[in-house]
N, C-alpha and C positions, 0 to 999 in steps of 0.2 A: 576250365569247365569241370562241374563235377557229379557225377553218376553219384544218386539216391535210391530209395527204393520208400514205398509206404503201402500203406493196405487202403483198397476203395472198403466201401460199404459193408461189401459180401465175402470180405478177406483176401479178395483178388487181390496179388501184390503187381503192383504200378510201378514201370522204370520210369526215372526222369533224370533230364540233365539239367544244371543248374551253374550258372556264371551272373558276377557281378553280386553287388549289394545294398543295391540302394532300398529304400522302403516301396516302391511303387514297384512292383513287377508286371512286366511282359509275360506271358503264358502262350507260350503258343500251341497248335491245337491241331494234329494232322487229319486229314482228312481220310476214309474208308478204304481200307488193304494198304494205306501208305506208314510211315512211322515218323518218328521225331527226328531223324538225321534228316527228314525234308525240311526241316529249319537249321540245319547246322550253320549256316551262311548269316544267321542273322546274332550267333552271339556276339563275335567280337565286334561289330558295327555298333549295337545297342547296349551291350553292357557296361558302359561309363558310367549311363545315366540311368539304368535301368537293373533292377535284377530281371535276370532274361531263364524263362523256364522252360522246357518244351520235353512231354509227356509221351511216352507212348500207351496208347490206349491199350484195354485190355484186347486179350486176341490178337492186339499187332506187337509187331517189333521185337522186346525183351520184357516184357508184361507178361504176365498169367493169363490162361489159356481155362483154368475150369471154373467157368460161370455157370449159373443155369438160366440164368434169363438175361439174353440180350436183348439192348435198344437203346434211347439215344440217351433216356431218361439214365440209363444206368453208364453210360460212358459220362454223362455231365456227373455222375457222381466221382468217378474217375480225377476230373478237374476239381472237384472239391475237395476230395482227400487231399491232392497236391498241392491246393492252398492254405489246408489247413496245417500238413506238415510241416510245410515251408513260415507257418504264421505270421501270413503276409498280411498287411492293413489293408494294401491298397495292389487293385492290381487291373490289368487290361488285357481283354482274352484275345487275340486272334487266331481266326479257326478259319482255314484252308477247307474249299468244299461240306461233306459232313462234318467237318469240324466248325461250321458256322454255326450250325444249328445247334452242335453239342454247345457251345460255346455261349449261346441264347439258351438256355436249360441251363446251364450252371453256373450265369449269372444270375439267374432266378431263385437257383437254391442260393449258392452262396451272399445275398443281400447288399446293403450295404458298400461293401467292400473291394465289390466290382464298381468301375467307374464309366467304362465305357467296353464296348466292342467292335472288334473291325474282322470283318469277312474278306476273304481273299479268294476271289473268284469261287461264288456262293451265294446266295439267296434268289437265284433267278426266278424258283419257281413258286417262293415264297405264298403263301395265301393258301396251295393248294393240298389239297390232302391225299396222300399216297395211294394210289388205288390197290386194292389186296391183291386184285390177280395181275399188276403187272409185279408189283412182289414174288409171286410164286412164280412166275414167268423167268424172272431174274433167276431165284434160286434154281430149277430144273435147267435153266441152259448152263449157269456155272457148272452144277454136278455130271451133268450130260457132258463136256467139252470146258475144265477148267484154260486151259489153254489159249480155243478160241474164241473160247470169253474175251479171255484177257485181252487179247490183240484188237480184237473187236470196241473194246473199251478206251484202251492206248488211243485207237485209231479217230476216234473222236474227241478225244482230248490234246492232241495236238495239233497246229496247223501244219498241212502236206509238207512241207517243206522244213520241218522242224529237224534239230539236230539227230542226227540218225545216232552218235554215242550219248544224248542225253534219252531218248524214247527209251533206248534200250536197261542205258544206266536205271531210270526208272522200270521199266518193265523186271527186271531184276530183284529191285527190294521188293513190290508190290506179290510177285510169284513168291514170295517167301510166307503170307499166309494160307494158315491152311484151311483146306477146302472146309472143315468143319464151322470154321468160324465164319467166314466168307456166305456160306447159306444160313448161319444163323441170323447174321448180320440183319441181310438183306431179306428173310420174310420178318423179322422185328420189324421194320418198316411198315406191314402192311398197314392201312386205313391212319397214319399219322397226321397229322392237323399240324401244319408249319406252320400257320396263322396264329394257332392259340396263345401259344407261348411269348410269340413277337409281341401282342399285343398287350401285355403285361409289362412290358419293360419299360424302363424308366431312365435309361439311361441313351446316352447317342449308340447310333451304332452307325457305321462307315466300312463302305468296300472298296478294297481294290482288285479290280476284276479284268480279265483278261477280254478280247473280243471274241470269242470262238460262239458265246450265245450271250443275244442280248439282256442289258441291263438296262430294264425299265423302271426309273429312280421313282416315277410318280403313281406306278403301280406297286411298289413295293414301298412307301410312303403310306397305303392303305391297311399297310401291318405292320409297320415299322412308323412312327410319326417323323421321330430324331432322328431323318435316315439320308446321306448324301452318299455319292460313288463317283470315284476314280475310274476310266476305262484305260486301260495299254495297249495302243495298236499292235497289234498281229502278234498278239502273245496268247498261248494258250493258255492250258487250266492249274498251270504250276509256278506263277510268275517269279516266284523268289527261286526259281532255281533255270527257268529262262532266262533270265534277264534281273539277274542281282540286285545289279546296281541300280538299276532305276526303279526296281522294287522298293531295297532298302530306302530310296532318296523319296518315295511315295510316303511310304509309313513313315518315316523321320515328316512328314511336313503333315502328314495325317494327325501325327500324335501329337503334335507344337497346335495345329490348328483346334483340337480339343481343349 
C-alpha cells in the first residue's frame, strides 16, 4: 500500500492510499468525520484484481484543512483530483454514508470513466432535500457539546449490542475532526437536493446497507433508475468493519454481478 498526496480543485492537498494495478480502480469514499483507514480491510482482498484507492477527504484524516467553501460538491471534486492523479480510465466509486452522495457528484463530474457506483449503507433518504434549519440545528448542538454530539451519533449508528472495542475504536478516529470543520461540514448541507444529482446518472449504482434504517429499493428507484440493494442482518452503519468478511464477499459478488 502506498501513501500519495495530490491537490483538489482549490489547492486543498488530498491524502490517499493506493494498492494494486490493474486499469479498473476501486475508490473508495469515507463517509463524514470518518477517514480512509475505515477501508483499510478492503485492500489486500481486492487488489489482485483491482487498483484499490481510498481518500481521505478534505477536513478529515491527513488531508488539508484550509478551505473556504465546504460541501459535497467540493469533496466530489476531492475524488476527482484522485482520479485524475491516479490517471485511472476506468474506475467504481464506493462511498460509505456521505461518501454515497460524494461518490454520485463525482461520477457526474468525472464522465465517462466512472462505470458504476455502490453505497454502503447510504441513500436511505435519497429524493429528499436537507432542510436548513435541521442543518443549523446540527451545527449549534456539535459547537454547544462536541462530545455529546458524538455519542449521541455513535449511539445510533450502532445496534445496542454492538462491539463495545469496535464503538469506541471508531468513536476515536471520528473525535479526531475538528470541530471547525465538523460545523462547516454540516451547515454546507443546508437545502441540498439528493435527488438532482441521482437523476442525471447513467450508470448502475448498488448498495450494501446495513439494517439500522430502512432501505426502500423502489423508493429510491424514483432517483436512482439502475438501482438494486443488498441488506445485512443486524449490522449497523459500518458494515466493512462490522462484519468484514461478509462485507468483502457482498462487494466481490456486487462487482462480478455488474
Amino acid at each position: 500500500m502506498f501513501h500519495r498526496t495530490t491537490r483538489s480543485v482549490d489547492g486543498v492537498v488530498i491524502s490517499y492510499s493506493v494498492s494494486g494495478t490493474a486499469d479498473t480502480a476501486l475508490l473508495f469514499i469515507h463517509g463524514g468525520l470518518a477517514d480512509r483507514s475505515f477501508w483499510d480491510g478492503q485492500h489486500s482482498p481486492f487488489s489482485h484484481n483491482y487498483k484499490v484507492i481510498a481518500l481521505d477527504l478534505a477536513g478529515h484524516g491527513e488531508s488539508g484543512r484550509d478551505r473556504q467553501k465546504w460541501g459535497i460538491a467540493e469533496f466530489a471534486h476531492d475524488v476527482l483530483a484522485v482520479l485524475d492523479a491516479e490517471r485511472t480510465p476506468r474506475a467504481i466509486l464506493v462511498g460509505n454514508s456521505l461518501g454515497g452522495t460524494v461518490a454520485i457528484e463525482a461520477a457526474l463530474l468525472a464522465g465517462p470513466c466512472v462505470v458504476a457506483v455502490i453505497g454502503v449503507d447510504t441513500f436511505h433518504d435519497i429524493g429528499r432535500r436537507i432542510d436548513p434549519s435541521h442543518a443549523t440545528a446540527q451545527v449549534e448542538a456539535w459547537r454547544s457539546d462536541f462530545d455529546g454530539s458524538l455519542d449521541r451519533m455513535l449511539g445510533a449508528l450502532f445496534h445496542p449490542d454492538a462491539a463495545p472495542s469496535l464503538v469506541a475504536e471508531v468513536r476515536r478516529r471520528i473525535a479526531k475532526t475538528p470541530l471547525e470543520v465538523v460545523c462547516a461540514m454540516f451547515a454546507s448541507f443546508a437545502g441540498y437536493d439528493t435527488a438532482a444529482p441521482a437523476r442525471q446518472l447513467r450508470v448502475p449504482v448498488r448498495c450494501i446497507n446495513g439494517d439500522l434504517f430502512p432501505t426502500d429499493i423502489n423508493a429510491i428507484r424514483k432517483s436512482i433508475a439502475d438501482f438494486d440493494a443488498v441488506v445485512l442482518p443486524h449490522t449497523g452503519h459500518f458494515p466493512m468493519l462490522e462484519c468484514p468478511d461478509e462485507f468483502n464477499r457482498n462487494l466481490a459478488e456486487t462487482l462480478a454481478a455488474i
